[in-house]
N, C-alpha and C positions, 0 to 999 in steps of 0.2 A: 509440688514436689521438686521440681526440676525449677523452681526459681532463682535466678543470677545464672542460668545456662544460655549459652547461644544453640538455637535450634535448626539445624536445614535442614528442609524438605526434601524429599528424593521421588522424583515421580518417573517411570517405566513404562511408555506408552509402548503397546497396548495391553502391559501386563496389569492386572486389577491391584497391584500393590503400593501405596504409596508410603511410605513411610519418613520418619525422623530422626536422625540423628543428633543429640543436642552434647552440649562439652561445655567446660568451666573449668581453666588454668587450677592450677595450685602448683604445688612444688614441682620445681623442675625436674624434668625425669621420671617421674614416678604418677603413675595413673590407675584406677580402677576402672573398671566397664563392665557394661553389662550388657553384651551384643546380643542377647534374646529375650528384652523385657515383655515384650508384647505375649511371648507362649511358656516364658522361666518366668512365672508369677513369683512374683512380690521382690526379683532380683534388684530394679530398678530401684526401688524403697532401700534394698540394701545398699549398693554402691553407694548411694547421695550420703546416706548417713553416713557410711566406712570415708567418705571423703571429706567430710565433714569433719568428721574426729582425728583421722592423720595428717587433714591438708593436702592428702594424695589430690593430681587434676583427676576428671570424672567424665566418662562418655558412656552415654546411652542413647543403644538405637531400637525404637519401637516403632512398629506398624507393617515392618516386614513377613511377620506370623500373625495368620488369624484366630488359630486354636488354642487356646492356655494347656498348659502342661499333658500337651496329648489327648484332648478331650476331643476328637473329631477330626479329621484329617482336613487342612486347608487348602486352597486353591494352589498356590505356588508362596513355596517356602523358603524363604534367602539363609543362608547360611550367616551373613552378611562378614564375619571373621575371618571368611576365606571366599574364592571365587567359585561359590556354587551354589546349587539350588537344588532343592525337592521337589519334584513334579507328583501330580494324583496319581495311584498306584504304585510309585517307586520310593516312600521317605525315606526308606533306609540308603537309598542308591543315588546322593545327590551326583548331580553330571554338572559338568561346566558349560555358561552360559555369556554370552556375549551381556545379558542384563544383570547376572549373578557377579558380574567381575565390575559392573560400572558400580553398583553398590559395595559391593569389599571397594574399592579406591577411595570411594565417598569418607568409609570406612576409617580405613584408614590415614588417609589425612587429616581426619578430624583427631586420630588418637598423636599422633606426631606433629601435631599442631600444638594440643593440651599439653605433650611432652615437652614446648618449649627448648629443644634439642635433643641430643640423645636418648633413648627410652633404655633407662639404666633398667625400671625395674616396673612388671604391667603386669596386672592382678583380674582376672575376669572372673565372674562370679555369675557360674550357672546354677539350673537346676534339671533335677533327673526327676523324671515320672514311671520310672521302671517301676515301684509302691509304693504305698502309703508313704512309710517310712521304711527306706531302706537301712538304717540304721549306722550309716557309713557318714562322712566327711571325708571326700575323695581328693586327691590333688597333682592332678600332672606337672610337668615340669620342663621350665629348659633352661638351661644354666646351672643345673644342682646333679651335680655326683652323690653316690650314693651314703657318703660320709655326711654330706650339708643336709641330704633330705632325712636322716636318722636326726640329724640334728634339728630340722627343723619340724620332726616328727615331735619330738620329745618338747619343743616349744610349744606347741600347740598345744599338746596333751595337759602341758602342765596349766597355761590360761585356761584353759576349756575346763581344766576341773576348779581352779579357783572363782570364776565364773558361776558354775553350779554348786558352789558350796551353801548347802540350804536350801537348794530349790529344787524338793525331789520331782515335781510334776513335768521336770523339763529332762527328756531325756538325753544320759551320755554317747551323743554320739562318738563310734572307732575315728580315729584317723589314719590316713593311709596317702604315703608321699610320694609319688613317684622319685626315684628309680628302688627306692628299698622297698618299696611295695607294690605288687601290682593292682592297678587302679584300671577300672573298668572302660573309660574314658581315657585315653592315653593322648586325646587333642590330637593325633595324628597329621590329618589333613591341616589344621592351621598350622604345625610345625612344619611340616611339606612347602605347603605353598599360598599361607596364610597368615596370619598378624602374630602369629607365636615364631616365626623366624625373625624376628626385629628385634627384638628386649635382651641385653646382656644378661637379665633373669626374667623368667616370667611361670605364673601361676596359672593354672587352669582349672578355679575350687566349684567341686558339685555338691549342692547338697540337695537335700530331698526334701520333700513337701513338707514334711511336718515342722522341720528346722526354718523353712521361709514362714510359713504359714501359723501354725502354733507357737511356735519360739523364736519368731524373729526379732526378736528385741534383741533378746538373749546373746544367742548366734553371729547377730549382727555386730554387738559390744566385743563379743570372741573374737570374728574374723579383724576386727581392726585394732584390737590389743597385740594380735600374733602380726600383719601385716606391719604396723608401727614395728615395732622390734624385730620384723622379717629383713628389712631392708638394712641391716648393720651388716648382718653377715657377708662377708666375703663371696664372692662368685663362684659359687663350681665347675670343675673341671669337665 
């Protein structure tokens, strides 16, 4: 999957986690990722493809989660997009960690590497396990006022329905942009003090299991049709 990517290991002794970050240039500035391939199943399979179609560069880190999409709580869990971790009994409560920060750096140097200078514009593609299918297409944001995310509300919407024209088995998911909408996931801590404070614009898209899993072809064709045409727009205030 990750073929023509550079791959580094990241080992945490004597944490049980080892994991990889791998990355692959494309256009300068502009990057997708997918910082939780290993537990945001089938995220990874998206970004190669979404990079593949725009040229966007591409960073994926797996092996820092053991559990796929909330199926079991794992040993210790890296946030890796910001400096923190989840310990057993606390996931909801990541805390900062002298090994949570060496991984975000790792982190991030591999994405400002891909960026080949400034990170005009950085697209992460998670997934939520809140259900099945939560029925949503979420999207935080930094760099969009609330005029660009109406705007880039109504771009979505419109690929996403030309998209499913014809294909009633695939369900329409809502879209929802941050700031003109509120989205459940608001990236908070990586805008604080994590990889969403770098990017003149940056995304932070969830989607839910049905959309990786049942219709990720689909979804995937979507995110980089709106993605390709996301990056014209002007910067928000």
């Amino acid at each position: 999957m990750l073929y023509g990517c550079a791959a580094d290991p990241l080992r945490l002794p004597p944490a049980p986690v080892a994991g990889h970050i791998a990355a692959r240039p494309g256009r300068p500035g502009l990057v997708v990722a997918a910082p939780h391939a290993s537990s945001d199943v089938d995220t990874d399979a998206m970004a190669v493809e979404i990079a593949r179609r725009t040229g966007f560069g591409l960073v994926v880190a797996t092996g820092f989660s053991t559990a796929p999409d909330g199926l079991g709580p794992p040993a210790r869990r890296y946030t890796v997009n910001r400096p923190r971790e989840a310990r057993p009994g606390r996931p909801a409560d990541p805390v900062a960690t002298e090994e949570a920060r060496r991984v975000y750096e790792a982190y991030e140097a591999r994405v400002l590497e891909t960026a080949q200078g400034p990170l005009r514009f950085y697209a992460e593609i998670h997934g939520t396990a809140r259900a099945e299918c939560a029925g949503r297409l979420e999207i935080a944001t930094v760099g969009v006022d609330r005029e660009l995310a109406l705007r880039l509300r109504t771009l979505a919407e419109l690929i996403r329905d030309a998209h499913l024209r014809g294909k009633r088995e695939v369900q329409r998911l809502d879209v929802l942009v941050e700031p003109a909408d509120v989205v459940t996931d608001g990236a908070e801590g990586a805008k604080r003090d994590g990889i969403l404070r770098l990017p003149q614009r940056g995304l932070h898209i969830e989607l839910p299991r049905c959309a990786r899993r049942d219709w990720r072809e689909t979804y995937t064709a979507i995110l980089a049709d709106f993605l390709a045409q996301a990056i014209a727009f002007p910067v928000g205030r």
